[in-house]
C-alpha positions in Angstrom: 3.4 27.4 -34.4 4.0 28.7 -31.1 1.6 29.8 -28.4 -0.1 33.2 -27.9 1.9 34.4 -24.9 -0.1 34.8 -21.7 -1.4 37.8 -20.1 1.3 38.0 -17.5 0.0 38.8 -13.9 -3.6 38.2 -14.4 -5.0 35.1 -12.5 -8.6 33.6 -13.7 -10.9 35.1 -11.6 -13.4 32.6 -9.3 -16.5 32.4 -12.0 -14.1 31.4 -14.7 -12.3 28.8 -12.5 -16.2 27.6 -12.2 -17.1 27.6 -16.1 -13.5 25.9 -16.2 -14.8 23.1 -14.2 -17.8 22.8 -16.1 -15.9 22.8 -19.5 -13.8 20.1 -17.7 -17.1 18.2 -17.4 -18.0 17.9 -20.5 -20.7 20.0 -20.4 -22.1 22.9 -23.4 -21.9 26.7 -23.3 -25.8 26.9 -22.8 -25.5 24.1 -20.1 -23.2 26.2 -17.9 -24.8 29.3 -18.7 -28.5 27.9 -17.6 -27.0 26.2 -14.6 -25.2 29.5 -13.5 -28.1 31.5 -14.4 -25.6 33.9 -16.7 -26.1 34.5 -20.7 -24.2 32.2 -22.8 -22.8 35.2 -24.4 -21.2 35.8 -21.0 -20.1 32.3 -20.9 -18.2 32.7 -24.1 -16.6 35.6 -22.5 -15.4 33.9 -19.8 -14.0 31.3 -22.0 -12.2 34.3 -24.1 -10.8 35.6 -21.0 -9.1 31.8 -19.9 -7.5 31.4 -23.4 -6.2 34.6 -23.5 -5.2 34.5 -20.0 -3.1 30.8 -20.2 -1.7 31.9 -23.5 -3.6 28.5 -25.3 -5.3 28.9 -28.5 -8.4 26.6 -26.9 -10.2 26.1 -24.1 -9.4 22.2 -24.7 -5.6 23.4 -24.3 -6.7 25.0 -20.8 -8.6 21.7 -19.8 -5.6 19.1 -21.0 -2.7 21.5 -19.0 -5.1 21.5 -15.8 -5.1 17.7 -16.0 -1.4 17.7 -16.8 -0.7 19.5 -13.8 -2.7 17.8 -11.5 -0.5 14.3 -12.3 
């Protein structure tokens, strides 16, 4: 199966480049959301947005292509 094709044109905005580096970090949904003082509702959203945005069906797509790039 192929991937969902990205939303062309939109760029992850700065909180979800943060939540990304959190993911990255191992850490949980209501982790992230407690240390950014957000819902974890809104942290799922954020999450939804980077999948959707990078065209992955996962956010551990999103965090293996970051560390891909960055070799």
């Amino acid at each position: 199966m192929s991937a969902i094709p990205p939303v062309y044109g939109q760029r992850l905005t700065n909180r979800e480049k943060e939540i990304m580096q959190y993911i990255a970090k191992g850490w949980r949904t209501a982790q992230i959301a407690t240390e950014l003082g957000i819902s974890a509702y809104t942290v799922f959203n954020h999450r939804k947005n980077v999948i959707k945005k990078k065209g992955v069906r996962s956010v551990r797509e999103v965090v293996i292509q970051s560390k891909l790039s960055k070799n």
